[in-house]
N, C-alpha and C positions, 0 to 999 in steps of 0.2 A: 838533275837529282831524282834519285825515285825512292817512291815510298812506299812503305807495305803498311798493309792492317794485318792486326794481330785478333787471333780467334779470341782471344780472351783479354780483357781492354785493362791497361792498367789505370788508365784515368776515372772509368768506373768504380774501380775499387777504390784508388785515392780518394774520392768523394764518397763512398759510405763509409771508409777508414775514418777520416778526417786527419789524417796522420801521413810522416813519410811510407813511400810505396816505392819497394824495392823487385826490379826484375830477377827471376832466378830461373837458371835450366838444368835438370836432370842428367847426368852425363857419365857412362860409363865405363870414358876414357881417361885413365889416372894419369895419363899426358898433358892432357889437356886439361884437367882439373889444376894440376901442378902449375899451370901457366895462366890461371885465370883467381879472379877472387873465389874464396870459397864460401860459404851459409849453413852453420847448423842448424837447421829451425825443426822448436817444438811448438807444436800446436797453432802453428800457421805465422808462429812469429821468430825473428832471425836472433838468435840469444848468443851468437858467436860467429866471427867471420875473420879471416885470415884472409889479406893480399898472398897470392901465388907461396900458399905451403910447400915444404918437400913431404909432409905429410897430411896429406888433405882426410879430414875430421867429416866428410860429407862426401856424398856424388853431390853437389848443390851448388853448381859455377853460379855467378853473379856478371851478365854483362852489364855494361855500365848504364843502366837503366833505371834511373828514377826517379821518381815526384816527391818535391818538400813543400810545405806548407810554408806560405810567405811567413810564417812565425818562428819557423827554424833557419832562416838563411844566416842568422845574425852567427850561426854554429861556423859556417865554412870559415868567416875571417877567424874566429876565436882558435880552429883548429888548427890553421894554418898559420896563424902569430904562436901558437906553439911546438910547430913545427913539424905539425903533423904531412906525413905522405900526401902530392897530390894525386898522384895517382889510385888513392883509396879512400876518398871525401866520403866514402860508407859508414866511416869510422865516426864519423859527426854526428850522427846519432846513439851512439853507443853509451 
C-alpha cells in the first residue's frame, strides 16, 4: 500500500477546527465535477453539497476525505436508519 503526504494536513485543521473536516479539490473539468461530490462553500465553510449533480453549483469536487469528531459518529447510523445515500455520509453533517 502507499501513502502520500499532503502539503496541506487536514488533521491540522481538524484539530484547530475542533469540528468535521472535509477534503475538497478545485476542478475545471465539468466532467468530472458531474461524477464526483460537489461543495458550495462561503467563507471556508461547505453550506451545500450535491452527490454527482447534472448541474454542478461549484468547480469544489469532494473526494471522499474526512475527519469527524468521535462526537458526531453517532450521525452515520441515524442517517443511514433514514435511509440516507451511502455513498454520500457528507450529508450527516448537514
Amino acid at each position: 500500500m502507499k501513502t502520500y503526504k499532503f502539503k496541506l494536513s487536514l488533521k491540522n485543521t481538524f484539530k484547530e477546527k475542533n469540528g468535521p473536516c472535509v477534503m475538497v479539490e478545485e476542478k475545471d473539468d465539468i466532467n468530472a465535477l458531474k461524477r464526483s461530490g460537489v461543495a458550495v462553500i462561503e467563507n471556508d465553510i461547505i453550506v451545500d453539497f450535491e452527490e454527482k449533480p447534472d448541474k454542478p453549483k461549484s468547480s469544489f469536487a469532494v473526494p471522499p476525505v474526512y475527519i469527524y469528531p468521535e462526537r458526531n459518529l453517532d450521525l452515520f447510523d441515524r442517517y443511514m436508519s433514514e435511509g440516507g445515500n451511502p455513498d454520500a455520509r457528507i450529508n450527516t453533517v448537514k
